[in-house]
MITIZA-339521 format. One record per residue: x, y, z of N, C-alpha, C, CB in turn. Coordinates in steps of 0.001 Angstrom, whole numbers, plus 500000, padded with zeros to 6 digits. Each point is the difference from the previous one (the first is absolute). Glycine has a CB too. Layout:
N
XYZXYZXYZXYZ/...
***
This chain:
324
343670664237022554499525501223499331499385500961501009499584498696497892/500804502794501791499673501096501117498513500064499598502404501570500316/496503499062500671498418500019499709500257501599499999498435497593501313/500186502499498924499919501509500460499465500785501146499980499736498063/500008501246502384499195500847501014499886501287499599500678498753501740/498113501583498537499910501364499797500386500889500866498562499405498904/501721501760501233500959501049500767498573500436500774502466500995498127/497667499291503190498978500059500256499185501319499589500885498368501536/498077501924498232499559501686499596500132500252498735500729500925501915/500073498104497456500164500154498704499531499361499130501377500635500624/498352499328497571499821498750499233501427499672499007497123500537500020/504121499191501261501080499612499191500784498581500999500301502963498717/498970496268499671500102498757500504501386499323499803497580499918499625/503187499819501333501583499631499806500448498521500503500484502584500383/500418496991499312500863498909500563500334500402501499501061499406497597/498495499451503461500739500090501449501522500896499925498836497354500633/501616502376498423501645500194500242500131501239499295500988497506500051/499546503644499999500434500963498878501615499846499436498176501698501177/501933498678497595501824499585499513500276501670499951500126497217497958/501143503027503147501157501506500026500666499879499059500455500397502131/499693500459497224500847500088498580501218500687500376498017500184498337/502327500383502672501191501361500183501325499156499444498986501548502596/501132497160496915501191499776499534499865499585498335500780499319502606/498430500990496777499427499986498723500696501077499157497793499133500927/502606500980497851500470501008499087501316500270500829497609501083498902/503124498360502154501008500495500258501397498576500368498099502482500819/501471497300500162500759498716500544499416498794498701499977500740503280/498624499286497102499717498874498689499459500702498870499396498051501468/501179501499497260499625500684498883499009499760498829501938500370500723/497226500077498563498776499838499517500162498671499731499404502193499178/501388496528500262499283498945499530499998498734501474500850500735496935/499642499909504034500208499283501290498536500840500716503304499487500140/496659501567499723499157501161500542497857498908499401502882503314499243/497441496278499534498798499637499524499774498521500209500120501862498419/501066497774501377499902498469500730499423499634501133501687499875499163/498552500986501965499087500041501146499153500407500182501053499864500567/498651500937498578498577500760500368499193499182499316500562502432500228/499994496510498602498713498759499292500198498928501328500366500034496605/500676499508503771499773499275501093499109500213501343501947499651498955/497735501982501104499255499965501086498802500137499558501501500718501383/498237499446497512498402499838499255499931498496499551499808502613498875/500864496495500857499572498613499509499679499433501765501840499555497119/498803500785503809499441499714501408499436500492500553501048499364500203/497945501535499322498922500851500293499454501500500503500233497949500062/501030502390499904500521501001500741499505501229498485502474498430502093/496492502683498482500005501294498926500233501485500676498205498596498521/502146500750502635500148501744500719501672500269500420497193499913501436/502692501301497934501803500444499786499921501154500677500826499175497602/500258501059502951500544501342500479501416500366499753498423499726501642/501711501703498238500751501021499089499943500804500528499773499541498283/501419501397501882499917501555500074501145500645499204498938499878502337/500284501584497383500941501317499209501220499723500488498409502005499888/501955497962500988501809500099500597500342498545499622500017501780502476/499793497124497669500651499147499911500582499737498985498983499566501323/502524500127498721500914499813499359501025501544499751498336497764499084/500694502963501737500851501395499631501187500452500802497906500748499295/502701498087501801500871499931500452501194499984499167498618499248501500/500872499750497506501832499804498854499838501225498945500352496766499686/500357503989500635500083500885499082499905500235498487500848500018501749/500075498740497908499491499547498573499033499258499474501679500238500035/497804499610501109498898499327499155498525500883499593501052497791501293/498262501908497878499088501284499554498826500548501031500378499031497572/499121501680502572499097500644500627499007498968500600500413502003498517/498963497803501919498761499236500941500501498302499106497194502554500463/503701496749499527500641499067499562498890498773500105502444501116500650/496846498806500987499715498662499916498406500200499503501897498937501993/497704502346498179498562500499499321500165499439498144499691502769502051/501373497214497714500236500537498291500084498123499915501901503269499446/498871495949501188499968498334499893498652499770500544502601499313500405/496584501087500084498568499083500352499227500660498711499825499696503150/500537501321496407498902500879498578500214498887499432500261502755499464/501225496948500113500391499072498390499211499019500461502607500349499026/497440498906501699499473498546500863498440499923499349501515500277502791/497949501235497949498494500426499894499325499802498439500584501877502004/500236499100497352499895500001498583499439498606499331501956501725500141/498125496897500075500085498935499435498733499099500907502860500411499112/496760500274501819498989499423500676498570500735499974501909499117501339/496990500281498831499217500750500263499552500722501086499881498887498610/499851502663501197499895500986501304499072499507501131500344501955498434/498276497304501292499560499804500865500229499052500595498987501082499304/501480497727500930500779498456500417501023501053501020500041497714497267/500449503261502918501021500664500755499517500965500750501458499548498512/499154500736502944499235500759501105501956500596500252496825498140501370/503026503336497610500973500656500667499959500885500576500741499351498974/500172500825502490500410501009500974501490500453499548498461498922502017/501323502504498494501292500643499678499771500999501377500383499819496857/500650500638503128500167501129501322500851501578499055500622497461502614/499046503119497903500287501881500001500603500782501254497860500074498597/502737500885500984499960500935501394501507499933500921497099499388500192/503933499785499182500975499401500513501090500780499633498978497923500033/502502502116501183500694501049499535500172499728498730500978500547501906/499792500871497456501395499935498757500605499107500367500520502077499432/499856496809500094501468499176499901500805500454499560499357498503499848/500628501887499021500950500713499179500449500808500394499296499593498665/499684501503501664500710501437500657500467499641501441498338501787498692/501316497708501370500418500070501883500322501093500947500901498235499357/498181502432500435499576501198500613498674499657501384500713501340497205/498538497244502719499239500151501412498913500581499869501733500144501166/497804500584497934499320500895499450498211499615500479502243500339497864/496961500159503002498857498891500176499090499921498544499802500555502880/500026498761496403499273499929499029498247499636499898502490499571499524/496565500524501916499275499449499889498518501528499929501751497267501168/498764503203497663499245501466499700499194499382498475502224502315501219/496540498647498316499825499755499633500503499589498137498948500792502547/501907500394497592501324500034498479500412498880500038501108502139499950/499219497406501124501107499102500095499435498399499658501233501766501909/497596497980498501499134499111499992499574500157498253499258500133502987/500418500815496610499490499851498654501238499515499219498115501867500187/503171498654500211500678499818499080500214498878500397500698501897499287/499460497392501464500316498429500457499048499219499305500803500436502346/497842499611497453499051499156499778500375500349497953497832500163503037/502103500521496746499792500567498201501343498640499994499241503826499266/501782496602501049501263499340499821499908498236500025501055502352501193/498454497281500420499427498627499773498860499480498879500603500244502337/498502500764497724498818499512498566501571499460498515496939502891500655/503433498083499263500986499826499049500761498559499864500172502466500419/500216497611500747501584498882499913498824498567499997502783501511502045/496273498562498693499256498948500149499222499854498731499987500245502452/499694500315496320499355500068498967498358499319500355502559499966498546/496857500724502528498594500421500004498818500942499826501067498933500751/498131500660499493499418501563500568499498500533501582499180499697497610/500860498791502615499744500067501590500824499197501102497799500347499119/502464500241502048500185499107501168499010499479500584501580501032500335/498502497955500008499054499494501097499967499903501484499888499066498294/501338501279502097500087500406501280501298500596499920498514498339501127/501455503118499537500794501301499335500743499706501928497959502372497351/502685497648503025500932500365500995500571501260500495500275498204499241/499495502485501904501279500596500624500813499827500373499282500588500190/502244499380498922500805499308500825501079500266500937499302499120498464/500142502805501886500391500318501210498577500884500487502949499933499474/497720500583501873498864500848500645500715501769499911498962497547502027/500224503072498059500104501564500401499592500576501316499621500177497792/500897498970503346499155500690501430499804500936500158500539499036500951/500471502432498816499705501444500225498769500257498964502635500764500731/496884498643498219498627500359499445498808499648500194501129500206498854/497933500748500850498864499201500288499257499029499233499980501674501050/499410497562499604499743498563498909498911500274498904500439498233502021/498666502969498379498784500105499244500447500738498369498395500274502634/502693500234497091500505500018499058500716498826498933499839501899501462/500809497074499923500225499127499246499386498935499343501208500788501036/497791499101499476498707498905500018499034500926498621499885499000503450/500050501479496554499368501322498947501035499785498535499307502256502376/501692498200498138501183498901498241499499499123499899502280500144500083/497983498836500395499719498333499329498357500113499890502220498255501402/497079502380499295498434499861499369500031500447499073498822500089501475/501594501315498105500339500768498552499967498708499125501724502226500766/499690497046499222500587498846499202498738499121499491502344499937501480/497337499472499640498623499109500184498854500555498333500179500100503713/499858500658496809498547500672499496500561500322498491498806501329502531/502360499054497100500390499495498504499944499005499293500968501037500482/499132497538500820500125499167499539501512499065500120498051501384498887/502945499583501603501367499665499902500439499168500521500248501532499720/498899498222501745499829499191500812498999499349500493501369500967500108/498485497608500459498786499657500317499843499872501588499846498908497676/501305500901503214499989500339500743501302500311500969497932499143499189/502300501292502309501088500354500765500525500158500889499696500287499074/501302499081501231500415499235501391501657500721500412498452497211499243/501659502474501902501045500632500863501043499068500593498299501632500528/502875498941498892501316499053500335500824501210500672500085497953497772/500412501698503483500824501164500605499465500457500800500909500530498528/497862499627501351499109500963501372499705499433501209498816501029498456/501157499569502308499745499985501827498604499310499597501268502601501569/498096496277499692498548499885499922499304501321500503500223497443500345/500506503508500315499043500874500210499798500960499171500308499505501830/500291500532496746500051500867498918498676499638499317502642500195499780/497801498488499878499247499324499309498230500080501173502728498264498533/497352501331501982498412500547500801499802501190499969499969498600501541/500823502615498455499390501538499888499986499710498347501176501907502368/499720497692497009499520500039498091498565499794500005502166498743498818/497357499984501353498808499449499920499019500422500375500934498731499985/499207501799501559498667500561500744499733501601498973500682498765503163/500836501577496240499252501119498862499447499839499235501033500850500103/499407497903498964499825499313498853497601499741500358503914498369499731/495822500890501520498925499832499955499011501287500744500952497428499730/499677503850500812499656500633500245499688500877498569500940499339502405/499087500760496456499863500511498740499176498390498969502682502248500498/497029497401500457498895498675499219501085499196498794497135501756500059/504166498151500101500658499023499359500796498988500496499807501491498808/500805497510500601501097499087500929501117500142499698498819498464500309/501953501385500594501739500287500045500371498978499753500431501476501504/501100498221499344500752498958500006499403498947500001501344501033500827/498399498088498036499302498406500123501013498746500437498360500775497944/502989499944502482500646499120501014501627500211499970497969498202499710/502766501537501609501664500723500123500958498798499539499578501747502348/501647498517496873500898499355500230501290500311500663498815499328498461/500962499829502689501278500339501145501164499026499876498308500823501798/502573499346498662501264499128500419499680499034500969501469501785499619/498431496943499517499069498881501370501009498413499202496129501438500490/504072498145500685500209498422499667500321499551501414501013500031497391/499153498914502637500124498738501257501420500891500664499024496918498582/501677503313500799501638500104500834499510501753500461502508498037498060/497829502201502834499770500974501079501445500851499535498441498397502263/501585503293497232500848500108499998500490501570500631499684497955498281/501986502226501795500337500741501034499356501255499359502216498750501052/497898502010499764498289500940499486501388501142499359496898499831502596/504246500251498182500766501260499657501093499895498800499652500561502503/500452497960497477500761499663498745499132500079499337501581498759500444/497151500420499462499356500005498519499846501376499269498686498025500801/500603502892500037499778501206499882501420500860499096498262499576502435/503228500024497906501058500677499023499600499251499243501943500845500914/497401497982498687500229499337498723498771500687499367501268497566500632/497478502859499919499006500200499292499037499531500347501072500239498680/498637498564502174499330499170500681499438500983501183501448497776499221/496866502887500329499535500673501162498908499151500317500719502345499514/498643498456501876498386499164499888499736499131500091499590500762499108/501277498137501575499476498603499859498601500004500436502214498952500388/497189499888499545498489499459500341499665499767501429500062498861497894/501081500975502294499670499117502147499843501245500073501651497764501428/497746502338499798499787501471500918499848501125499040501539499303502009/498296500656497007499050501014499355498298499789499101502694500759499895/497197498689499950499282499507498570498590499192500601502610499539498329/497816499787502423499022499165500642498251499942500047502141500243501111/498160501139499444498355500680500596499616500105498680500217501622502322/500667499450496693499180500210498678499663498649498798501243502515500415/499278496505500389499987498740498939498932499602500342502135499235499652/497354500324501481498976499570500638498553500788500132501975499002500993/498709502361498891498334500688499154499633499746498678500273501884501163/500486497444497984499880499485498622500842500820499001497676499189500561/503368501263499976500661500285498348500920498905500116499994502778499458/500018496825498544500867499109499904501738500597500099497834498723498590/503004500216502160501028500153499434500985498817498942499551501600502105/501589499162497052500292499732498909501667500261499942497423500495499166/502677498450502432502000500370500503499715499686498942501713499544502221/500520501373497683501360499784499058500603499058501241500517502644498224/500788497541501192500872499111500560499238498400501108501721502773499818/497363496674499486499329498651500681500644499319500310498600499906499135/502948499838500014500288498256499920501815501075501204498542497641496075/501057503539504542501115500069500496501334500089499750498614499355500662/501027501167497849501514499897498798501057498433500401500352503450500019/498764495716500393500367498188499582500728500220501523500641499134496601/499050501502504368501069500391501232499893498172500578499328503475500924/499058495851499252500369499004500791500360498966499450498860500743501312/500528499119497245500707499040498752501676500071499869497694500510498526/502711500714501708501548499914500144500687499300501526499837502348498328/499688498124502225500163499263501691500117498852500211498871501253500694/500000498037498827499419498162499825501057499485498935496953500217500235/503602500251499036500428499342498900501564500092500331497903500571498242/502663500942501974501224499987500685500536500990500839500272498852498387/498771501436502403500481500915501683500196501329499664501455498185501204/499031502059499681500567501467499932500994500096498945499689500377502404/501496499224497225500612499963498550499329500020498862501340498974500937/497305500888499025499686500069499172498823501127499277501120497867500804/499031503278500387499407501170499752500520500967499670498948499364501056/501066501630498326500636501149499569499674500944501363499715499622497087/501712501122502978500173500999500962498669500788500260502439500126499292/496940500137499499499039501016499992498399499426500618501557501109497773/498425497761501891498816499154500727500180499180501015499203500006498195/502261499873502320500322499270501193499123502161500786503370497013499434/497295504033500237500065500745500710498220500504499930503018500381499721/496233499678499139498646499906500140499595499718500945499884499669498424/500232499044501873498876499040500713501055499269501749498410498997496640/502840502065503490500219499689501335498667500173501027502500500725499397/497131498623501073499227499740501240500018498908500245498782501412499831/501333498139501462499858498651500864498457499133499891501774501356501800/497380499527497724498935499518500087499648498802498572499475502476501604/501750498010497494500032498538498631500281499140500380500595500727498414/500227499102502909500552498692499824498701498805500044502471500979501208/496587499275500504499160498999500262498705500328498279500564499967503715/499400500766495614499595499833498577500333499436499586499685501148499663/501666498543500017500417499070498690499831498481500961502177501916498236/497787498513503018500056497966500234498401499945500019502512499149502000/496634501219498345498847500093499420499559499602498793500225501327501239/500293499335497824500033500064498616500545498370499692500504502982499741/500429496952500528500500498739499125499348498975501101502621500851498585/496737498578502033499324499183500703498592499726499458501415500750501797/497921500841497680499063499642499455500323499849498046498611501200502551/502189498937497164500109499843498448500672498397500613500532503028498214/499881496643502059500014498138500377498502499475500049502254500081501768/497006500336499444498577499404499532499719500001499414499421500069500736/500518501064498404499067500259498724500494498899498807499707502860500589/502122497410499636500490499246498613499884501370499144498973497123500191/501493503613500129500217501043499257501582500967500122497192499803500230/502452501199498950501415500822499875500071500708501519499915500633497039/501124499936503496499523501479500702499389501126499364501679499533501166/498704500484497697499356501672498976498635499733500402501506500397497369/498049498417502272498365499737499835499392500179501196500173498376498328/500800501218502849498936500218500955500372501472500575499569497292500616/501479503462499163500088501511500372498677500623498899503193500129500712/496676499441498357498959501100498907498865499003500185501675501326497762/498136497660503037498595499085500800499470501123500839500988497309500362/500437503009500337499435501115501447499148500947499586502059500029501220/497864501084497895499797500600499301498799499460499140502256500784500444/497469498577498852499140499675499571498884499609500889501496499694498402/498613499544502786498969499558501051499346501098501026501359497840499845/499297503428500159499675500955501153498653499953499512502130501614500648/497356499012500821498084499946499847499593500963499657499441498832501529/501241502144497899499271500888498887501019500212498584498610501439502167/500515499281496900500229499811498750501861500522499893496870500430499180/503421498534500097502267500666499968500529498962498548501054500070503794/499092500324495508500397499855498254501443500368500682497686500975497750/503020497836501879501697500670500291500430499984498290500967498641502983/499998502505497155501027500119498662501002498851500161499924502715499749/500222496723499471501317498863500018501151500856499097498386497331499982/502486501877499975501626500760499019499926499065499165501943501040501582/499203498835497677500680498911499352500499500324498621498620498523501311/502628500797498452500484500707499256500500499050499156500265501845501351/499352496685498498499498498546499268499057499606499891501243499410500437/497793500020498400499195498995499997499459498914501000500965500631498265/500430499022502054499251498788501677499997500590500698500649498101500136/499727502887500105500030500386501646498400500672500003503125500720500559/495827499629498677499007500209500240499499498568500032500005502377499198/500347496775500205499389498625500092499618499566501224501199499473498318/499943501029502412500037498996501745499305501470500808503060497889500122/497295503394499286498493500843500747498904499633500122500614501414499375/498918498655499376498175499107499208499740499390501342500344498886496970/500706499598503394499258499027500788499475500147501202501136498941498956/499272502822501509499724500447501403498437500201499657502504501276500950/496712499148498224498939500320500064498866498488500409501012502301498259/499593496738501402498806498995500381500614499462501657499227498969496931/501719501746503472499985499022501396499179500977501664502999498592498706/495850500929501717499428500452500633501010499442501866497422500123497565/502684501345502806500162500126501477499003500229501168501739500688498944/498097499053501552499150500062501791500507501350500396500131497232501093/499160503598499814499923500854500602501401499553501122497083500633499290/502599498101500936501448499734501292501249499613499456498524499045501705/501302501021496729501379499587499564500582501120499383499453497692499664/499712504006500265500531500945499495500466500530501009498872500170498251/500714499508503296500509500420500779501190499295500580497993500958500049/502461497844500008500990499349499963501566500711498971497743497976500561/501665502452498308500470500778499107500328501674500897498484498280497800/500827501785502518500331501630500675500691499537501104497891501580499430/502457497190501374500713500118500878499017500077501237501873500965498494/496655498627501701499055500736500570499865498503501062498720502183497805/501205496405501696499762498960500220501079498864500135498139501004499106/
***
C-alpha cells in the first residue's frame, strides 16, 4: 500500500507515485478508464494527473476526453480522498495552428473547461502545460493568482518551462509577498534520451543538465514519462525488436546501454522487476520527486506500487546513472 508525502510548501498530501491519465477516455474507455483508477486507489494511490488537451489528439473523440473519464471516475468517490492536477495553456490540437496559448483568455478558458469535464469546483494543483518565453512572467503568475484567490485553484506548478523561467516566475511571485510554482514537471526517467528526436516527438526539457540546481533549492519535482514509456522493461524482456520505432528513436543514446545492465543487475539483487527499480531511481533521489507512472491495466500499476517500498543507496543510484 502507497503512504503519503506532503508536496513540499504545500498542505497536499499525496501518494509517492502519481497515476497519468493521457490514455483515459480514449485508447482506454470509461469502464477500463475506472477500473484503474479504483485499482490505483485500493493500492493507495489518490493523486491523479490530467490535462485539457489530452485525448484531443483523436479527433473523434470528445473534447478534454481523459479530463471527462477521471470526472465520471470522480463523481462516485469522495472529493477529498483525491488530490487532482490538471494542466492548461497547451497548444490547439484540434486546430493545429501552434497558436501560443499561455495568455490570460486562454488560461481561463482552459481552466472553466477542465472545472467542467472534471465535475469540480476546484483543482488542486493547476499546471502550465506550456511556457510563453517572449512574455513576461509577472502577468502570468498574476492569472493563476487571480484563479487562486477565487478559489479555482489551490495551487500551481510548471510543466514545459526552462528552470530559468521558472526562477524569474517565482522571484516575482515572492517579490509581491506570494508563492509561485510549488514544483516542475519535467521529462525525467532513468533512460537518457536523444535530446533532438525526443524534442520532434514532444519530449522537451529533460531533467539532467537542467533542473538540478532548482531541485536542490527545494522545489519539488513531479516527472512525466518516469517509467521511460517501458523503454528498459521492453529491452530486458525482448531487445531491440521489441521497441517501437518511435522509442527505439526517443531514447537513441549510447549512454542506455551501461543503464539497462545496471538496471537489471540491480533488480536481480533486489528480486525485483526492472520497472521497479527504474521508478526506485526516481523515487530515492535526495530531494523531493513524486514520479507519474502510466498504465493502461490494473496489474501493471500493481508491479509499479512495489517500486515505492524498495530503498536504494546513494552508490547504487549512481551505479544506475552509469556513474559507478
Amino acid at each position: 500500500m502507497l503512504g503519503r508525502v506532503t508536496i513540499a510548501e504545500t498542505d497536499l498530501s499525496v501518494s509517492p507515485l502519481c497515476y497519468g491519465t493521457n490514455m483515459l477516455g480514449t485508447a482506454v474507455d470509461q469502464e477500463h478508464s475506472s477500473a484503474i483508477l479504483d485499482q490505483f486507489q485500493a493500492l493507495g494511490g489518490n493523486f491523479i494527473d490530467t490535462a485539457r488537451s489530452y485525448g484531443d489528439w483523436v479527433p473523434t473523440a470528445p473534447v478534454g476526453a481523459s479530463e471527462r473519464a477521471v470526472g465520471t471516475w470522480l463523481k462516485t468517490k469522495r472529493r477529498d480522498e483525491i488530490v487532482i492536477a490538471t494542466k492548461g495553456g497547451q497548444f490547439d490540437l484540434r486546430a493545429g495552428d501552434w497558436r501560443n496559448r499561455v495568455t490570460t483568455e486562454d488560461l481561463t478558458q482552459d481552466l472553466t473547461e477542465s472545472l467542467e469535464h472534471l465535475q469540480v469546483d476546484t483543482i488542486d494543483l493547476y499546471w502550465l502545460h506550456a511556457d510563453n518565453p517572449e512574455a513576461p512572467v509577472g502577468p502570468i503568475i498574476d492569472t493563476l493568482l487571480g484563479f487562486q484567490e477565487k478559489g479555482l485553484i489551490r495551487y500551481f506548478g510548471a510543466s514545459n518551462w526552462s528552470a530559468a523561467r521558472i526562477g524569474e516566475a517565482n522571484a516575482y511571485a515572492r517579490s509581491i509577498g506570494k508563492q509561485g510554482f510549488v514544483a516542475a514537471q519535467p521529462f525525467w526517467g532513468l533512460a537518457v534520451p536523444n535530446v533532438e528526436n525526443a524534442a520532434a516527438q514532444g519530449y522537451q526539457l529533460h531533467y539532467e543538465g537542467h533542473y538540478e540546481a532548482l531541485h536542490a533549492d527545494g522545489l519539488p519535482m513531479i516527472p512525466y514519462a518516469g517509467q521511460s514509456g517501458g523503454y528498459f522493461t521492453k529491452l530486458a524482456e525482448g531487445g531491440e525488436a521489441a521497441l517501437s520505432d518511435m522509442l527505439k528513436s526517443r531514447y537513441d543514446d549510447p549512454r542506455n546501454r551501461p543503464r539497462l545492465a545496471a538496471l537489471q543487475k540491480l533488480a536481480e539483487a533486489h528480486g525485483v522487476s526492472v520497472n521497479e527499480i527504474a521508478l526506485a531511481y526516481l523515487l530515492n533521489q535526495p530531494h523531493q520527486t513524486i514520479p507519474i507512472i502510466g498504465a493502461t491495466r490494473p496489474e501493471q500499476l500493481r508491479d509499479s506500487v512495489k517500486a515505492a517500498d524498495i530503498t536504494l543507496s546513494p552508490d547504487e543510484l549512481a551505479q544506475l546513472r552509469a556513474e559507478a
